[in-house]
Backbone as a chain_set.jsonl record, in Angstrom:
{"seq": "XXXXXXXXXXXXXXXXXXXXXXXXXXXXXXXXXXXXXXXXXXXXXXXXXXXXXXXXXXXXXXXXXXXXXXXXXXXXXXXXXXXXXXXXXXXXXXXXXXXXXXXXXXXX", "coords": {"N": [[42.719, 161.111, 134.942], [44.338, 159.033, 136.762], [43.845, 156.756, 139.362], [45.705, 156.225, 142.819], [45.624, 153.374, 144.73], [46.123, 152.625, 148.096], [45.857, 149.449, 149.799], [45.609, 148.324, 153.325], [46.801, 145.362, 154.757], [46.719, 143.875, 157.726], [47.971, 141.458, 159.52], [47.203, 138.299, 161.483], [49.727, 137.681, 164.034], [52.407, 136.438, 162.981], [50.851, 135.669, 160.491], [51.866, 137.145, 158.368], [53.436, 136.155, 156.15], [51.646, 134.068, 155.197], [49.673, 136.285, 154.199], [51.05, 137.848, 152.349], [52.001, 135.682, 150.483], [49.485, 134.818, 149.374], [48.617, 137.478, 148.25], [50.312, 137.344, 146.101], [50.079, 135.383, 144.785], [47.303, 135.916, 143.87], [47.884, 137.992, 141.953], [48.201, 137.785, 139.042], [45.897, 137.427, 137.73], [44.949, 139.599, 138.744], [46.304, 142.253, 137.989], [45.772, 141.535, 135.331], [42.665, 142.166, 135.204], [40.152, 144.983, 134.598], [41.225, 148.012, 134.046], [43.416, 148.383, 135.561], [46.489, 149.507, 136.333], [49.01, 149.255, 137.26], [50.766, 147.109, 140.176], [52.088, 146.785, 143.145], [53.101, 145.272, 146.144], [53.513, 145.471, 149.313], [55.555, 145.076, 151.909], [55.815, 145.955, 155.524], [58.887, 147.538, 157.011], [59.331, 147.203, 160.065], [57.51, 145.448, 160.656], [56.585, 142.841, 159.971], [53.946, 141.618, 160.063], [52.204, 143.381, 158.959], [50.887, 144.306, 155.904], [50.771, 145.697, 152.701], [49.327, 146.437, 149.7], [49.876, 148.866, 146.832], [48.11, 149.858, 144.43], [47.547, 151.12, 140.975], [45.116, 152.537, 139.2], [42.699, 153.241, 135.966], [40.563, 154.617, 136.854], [38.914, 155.654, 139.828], [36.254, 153.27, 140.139], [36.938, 151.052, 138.899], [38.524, 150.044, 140.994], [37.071, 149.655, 142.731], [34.752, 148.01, 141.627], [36.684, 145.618, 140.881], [37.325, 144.998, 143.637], [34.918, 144.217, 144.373], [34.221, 141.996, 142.843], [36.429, 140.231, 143.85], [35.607, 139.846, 146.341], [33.096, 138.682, 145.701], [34.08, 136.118, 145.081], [35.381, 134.977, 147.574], [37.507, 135.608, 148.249], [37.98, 137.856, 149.686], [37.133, 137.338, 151.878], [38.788, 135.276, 152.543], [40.939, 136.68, 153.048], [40.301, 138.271, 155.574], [40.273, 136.26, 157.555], [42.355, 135.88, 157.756], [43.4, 138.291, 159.085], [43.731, 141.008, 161.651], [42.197, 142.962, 162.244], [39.566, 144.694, 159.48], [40.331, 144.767, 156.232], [41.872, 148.074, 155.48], [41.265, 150.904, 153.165], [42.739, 153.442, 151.027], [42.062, 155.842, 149.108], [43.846, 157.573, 146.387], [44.78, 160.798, 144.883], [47.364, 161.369, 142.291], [49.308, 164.033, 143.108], [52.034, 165.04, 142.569], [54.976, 163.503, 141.049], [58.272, 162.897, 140.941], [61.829, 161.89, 140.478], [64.46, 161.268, 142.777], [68.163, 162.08, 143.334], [69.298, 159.235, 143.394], [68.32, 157.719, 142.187], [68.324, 158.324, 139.24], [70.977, 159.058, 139.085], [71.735, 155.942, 138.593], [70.611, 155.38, 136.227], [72.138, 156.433, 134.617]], "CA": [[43.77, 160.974, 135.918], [44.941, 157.598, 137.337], [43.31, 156.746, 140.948], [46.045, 155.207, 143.463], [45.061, 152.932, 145.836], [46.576, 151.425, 149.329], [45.085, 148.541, 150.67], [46.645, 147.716, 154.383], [46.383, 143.996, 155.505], [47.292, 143.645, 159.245], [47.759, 140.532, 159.614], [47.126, 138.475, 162.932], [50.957, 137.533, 164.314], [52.653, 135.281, 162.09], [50.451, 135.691, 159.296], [52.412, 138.16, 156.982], [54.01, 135.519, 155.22], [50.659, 134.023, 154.553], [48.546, 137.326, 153.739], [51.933, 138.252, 151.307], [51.877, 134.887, 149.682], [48.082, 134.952, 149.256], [48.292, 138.312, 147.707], [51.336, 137.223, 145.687], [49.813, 133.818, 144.188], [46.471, 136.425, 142.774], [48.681, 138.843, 140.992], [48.151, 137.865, 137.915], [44.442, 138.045, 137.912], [44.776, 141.431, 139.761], [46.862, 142.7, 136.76], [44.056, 141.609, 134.309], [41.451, 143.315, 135.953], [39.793, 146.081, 133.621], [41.839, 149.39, 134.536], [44.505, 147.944, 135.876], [47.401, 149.785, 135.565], [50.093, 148.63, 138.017], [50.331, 146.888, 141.561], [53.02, 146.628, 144.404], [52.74, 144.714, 147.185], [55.069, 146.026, 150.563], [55.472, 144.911, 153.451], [56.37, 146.922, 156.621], [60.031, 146.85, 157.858], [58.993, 146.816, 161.044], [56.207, 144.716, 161.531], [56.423, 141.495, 158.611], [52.644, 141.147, 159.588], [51.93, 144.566, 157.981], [51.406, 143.835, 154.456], [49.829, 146.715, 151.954], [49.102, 146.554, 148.073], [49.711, 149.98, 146.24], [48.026, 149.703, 143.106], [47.204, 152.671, 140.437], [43.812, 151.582, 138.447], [42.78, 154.61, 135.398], [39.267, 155.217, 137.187], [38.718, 154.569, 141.18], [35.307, 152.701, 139.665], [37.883, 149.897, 138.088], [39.532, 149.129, 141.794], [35.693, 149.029, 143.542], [34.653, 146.83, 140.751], [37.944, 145.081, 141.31], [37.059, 144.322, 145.319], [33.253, 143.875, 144.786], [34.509, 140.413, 141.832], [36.766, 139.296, 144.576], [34.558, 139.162, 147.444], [32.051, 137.554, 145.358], [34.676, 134.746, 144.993], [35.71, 134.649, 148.29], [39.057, 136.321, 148.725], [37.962, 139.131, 150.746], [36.611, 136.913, 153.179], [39.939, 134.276, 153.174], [42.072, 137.415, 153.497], [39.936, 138.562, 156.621], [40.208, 135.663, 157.959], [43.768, 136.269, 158.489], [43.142, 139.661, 159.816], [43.319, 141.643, 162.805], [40.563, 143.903, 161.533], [39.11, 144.586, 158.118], [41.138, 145.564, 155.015], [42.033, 149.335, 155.191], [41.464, 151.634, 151.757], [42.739, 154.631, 150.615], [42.167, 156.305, 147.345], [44.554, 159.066, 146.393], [45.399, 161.26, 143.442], [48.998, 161.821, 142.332], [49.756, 165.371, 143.116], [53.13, 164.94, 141.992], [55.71, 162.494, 141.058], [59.447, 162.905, 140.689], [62.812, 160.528, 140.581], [65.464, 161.933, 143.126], [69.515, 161.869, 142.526], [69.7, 158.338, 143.349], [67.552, 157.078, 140.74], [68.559, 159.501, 138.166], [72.385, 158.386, 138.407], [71.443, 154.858, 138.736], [70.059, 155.384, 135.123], [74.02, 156.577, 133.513]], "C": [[43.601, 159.626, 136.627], [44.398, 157.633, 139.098], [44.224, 155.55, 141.708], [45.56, 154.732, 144.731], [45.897, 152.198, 147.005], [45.824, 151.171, 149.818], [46.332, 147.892, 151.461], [45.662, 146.641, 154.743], [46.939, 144.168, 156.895], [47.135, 142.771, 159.635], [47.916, 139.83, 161.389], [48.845, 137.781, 163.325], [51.178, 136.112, 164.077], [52.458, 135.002, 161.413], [51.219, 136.462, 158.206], [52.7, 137.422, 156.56], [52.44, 134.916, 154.523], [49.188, 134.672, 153.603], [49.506, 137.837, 152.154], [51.519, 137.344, 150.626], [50.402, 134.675, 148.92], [47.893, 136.457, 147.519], [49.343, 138.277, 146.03], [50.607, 136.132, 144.202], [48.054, 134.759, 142.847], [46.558, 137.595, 142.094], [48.098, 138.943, 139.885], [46.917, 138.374, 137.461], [44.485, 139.355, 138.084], [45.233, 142.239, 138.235], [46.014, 142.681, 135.685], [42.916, 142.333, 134.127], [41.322, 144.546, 134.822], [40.143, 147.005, 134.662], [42.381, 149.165, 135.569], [45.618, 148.428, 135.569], [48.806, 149.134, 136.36], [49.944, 148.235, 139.877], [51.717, 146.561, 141.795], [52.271, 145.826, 145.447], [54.065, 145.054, 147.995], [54.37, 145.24, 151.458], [56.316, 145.911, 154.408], [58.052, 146.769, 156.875], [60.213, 146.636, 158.909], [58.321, 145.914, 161.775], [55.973, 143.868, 160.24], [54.562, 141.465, 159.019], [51.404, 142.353, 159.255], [52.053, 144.555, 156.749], [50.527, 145.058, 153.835], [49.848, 146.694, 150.408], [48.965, 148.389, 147.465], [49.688, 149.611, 144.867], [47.611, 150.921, 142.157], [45.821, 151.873, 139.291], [43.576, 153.465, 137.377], [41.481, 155.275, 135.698], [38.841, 154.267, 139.145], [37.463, 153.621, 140.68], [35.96, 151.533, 139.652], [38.371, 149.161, 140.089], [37.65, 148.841, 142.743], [35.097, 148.26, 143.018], [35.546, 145.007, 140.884], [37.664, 144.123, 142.599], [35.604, 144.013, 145.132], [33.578, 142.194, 143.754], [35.464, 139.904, 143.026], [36.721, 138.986, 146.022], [33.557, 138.497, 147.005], [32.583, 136.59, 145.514], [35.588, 134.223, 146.205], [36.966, 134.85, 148.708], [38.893, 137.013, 149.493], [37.519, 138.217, 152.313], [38.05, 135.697, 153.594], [40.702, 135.78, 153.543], [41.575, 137.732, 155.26], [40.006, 137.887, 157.523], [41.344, 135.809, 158.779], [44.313, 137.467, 159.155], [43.184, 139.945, 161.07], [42.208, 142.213, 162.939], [40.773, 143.774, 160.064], [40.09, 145.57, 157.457], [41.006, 147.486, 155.442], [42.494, 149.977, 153.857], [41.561, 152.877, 152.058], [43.036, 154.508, 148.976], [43.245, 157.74, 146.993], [44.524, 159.602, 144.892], [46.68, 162.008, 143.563], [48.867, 162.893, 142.355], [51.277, 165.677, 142.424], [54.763, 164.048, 142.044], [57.018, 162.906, 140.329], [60.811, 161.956, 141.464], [63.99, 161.707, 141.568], [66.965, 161.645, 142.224], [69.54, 160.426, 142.267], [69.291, 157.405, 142.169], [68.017, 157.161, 139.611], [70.161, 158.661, 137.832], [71.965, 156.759, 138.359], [71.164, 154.549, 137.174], [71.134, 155.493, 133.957], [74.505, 155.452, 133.599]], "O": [[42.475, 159.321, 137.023], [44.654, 158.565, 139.861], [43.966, 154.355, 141.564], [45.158, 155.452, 145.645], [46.335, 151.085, 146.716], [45.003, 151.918, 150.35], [47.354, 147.334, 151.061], [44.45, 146.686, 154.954], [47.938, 144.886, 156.868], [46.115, 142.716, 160.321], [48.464, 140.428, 162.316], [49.106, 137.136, 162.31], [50.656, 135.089, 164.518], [53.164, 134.128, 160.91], [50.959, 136.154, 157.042], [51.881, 137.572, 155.654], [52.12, 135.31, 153.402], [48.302, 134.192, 152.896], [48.934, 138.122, 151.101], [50.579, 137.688, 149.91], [50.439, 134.326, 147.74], [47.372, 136.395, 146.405], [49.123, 139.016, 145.07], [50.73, 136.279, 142.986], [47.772, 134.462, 141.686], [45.579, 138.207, 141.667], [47.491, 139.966, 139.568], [46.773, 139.47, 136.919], [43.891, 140.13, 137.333], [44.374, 142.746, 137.514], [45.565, 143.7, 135.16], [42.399, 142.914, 133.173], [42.322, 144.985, 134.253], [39.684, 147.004, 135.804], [41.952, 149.672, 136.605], [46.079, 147.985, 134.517], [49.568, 148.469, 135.659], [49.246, 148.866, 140.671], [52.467, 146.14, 140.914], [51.046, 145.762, 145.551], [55.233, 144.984, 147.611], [53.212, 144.892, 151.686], [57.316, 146.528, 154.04], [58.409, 145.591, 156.915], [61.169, 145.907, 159.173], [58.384, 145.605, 162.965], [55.114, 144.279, 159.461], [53.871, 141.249, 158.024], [50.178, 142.255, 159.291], [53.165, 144.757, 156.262], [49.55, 145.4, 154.501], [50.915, 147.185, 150.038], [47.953, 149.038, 147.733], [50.63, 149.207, 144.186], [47.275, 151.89, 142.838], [45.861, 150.747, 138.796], [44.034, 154.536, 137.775], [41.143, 156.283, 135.076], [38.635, 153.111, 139.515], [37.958, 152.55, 141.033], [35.55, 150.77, 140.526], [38.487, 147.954, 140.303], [37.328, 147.766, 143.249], [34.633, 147.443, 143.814], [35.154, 143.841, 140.942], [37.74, 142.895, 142.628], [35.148, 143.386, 146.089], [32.964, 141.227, 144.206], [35.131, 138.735, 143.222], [37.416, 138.237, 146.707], [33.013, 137.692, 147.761], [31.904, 135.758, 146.115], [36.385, 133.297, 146.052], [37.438, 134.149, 149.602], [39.771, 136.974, 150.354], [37.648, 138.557, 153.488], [38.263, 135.341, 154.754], [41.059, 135.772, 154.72], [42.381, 137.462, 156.15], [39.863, 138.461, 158.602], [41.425, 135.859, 160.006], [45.43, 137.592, 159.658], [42.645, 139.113, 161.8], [41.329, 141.914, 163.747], [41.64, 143.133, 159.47], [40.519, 146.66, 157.837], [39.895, 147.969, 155.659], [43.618, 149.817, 153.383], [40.921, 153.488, 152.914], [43.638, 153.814, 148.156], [43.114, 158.82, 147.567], [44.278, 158.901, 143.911], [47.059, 162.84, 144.388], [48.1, 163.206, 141.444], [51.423, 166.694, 141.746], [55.505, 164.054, 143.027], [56.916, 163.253, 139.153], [60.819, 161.485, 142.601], [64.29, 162.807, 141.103], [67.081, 161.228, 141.072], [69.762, 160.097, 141.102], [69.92, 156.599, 141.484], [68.164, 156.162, 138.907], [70.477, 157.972, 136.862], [72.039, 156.694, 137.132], [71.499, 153.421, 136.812], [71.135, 154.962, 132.846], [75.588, 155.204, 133.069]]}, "num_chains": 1, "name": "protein.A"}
């Protein structure tokens, strides 16, 4: 079973554009990553310097692996930089996933 993860940035005021773009620019990499299966990046609609990454990895192991290679190289510590406080993780497991109407017709 697939382990999803949100990581919230809170960035300090005025930063969201720079914590987004940041997170935006090491995509690709991120995507690479062994057990990697897909990533999002949101931002709040309320609060632009609320930024959060929902990614799904096929073993939580793969996304702590994941954050332990890019604090070695110094990302975890530029992102913090731009921080209010430190990165916030959650790990979840899908309980269950379904498309409402809107989706569904969207698809005819």
């Amino acid at each position: 079973m697939s382990t999803l993860v949100i990581t919230e940035l809170l960035s300090q005021p005025g930063r969201g554009d720079d914590v987004a773009n940041l997170l935006l620019d090491i995509l690709g990499e991120s995507l690479e990553h062994e057990g990697c299966e897909e990533v999002r990046i949101l931002r709040d609609q309320g609060d632009p310097d609320h930024v959060a990454g929902l990614t799904q990895w096929t073993e939580a192991h793969h996304y702590t692996d994941y954050l332990a290679w890019r604090t070695t190289h110094g990302f975890t510590a530029t992102f913090e930089a731009m921080l209010t406080r430190p990165l916030v993780i959650h790990y979840y497991d899908e309980i269950y996933r379904g498309q409402g109407n809107a989706a569904r017709t969207a698809r005819r």
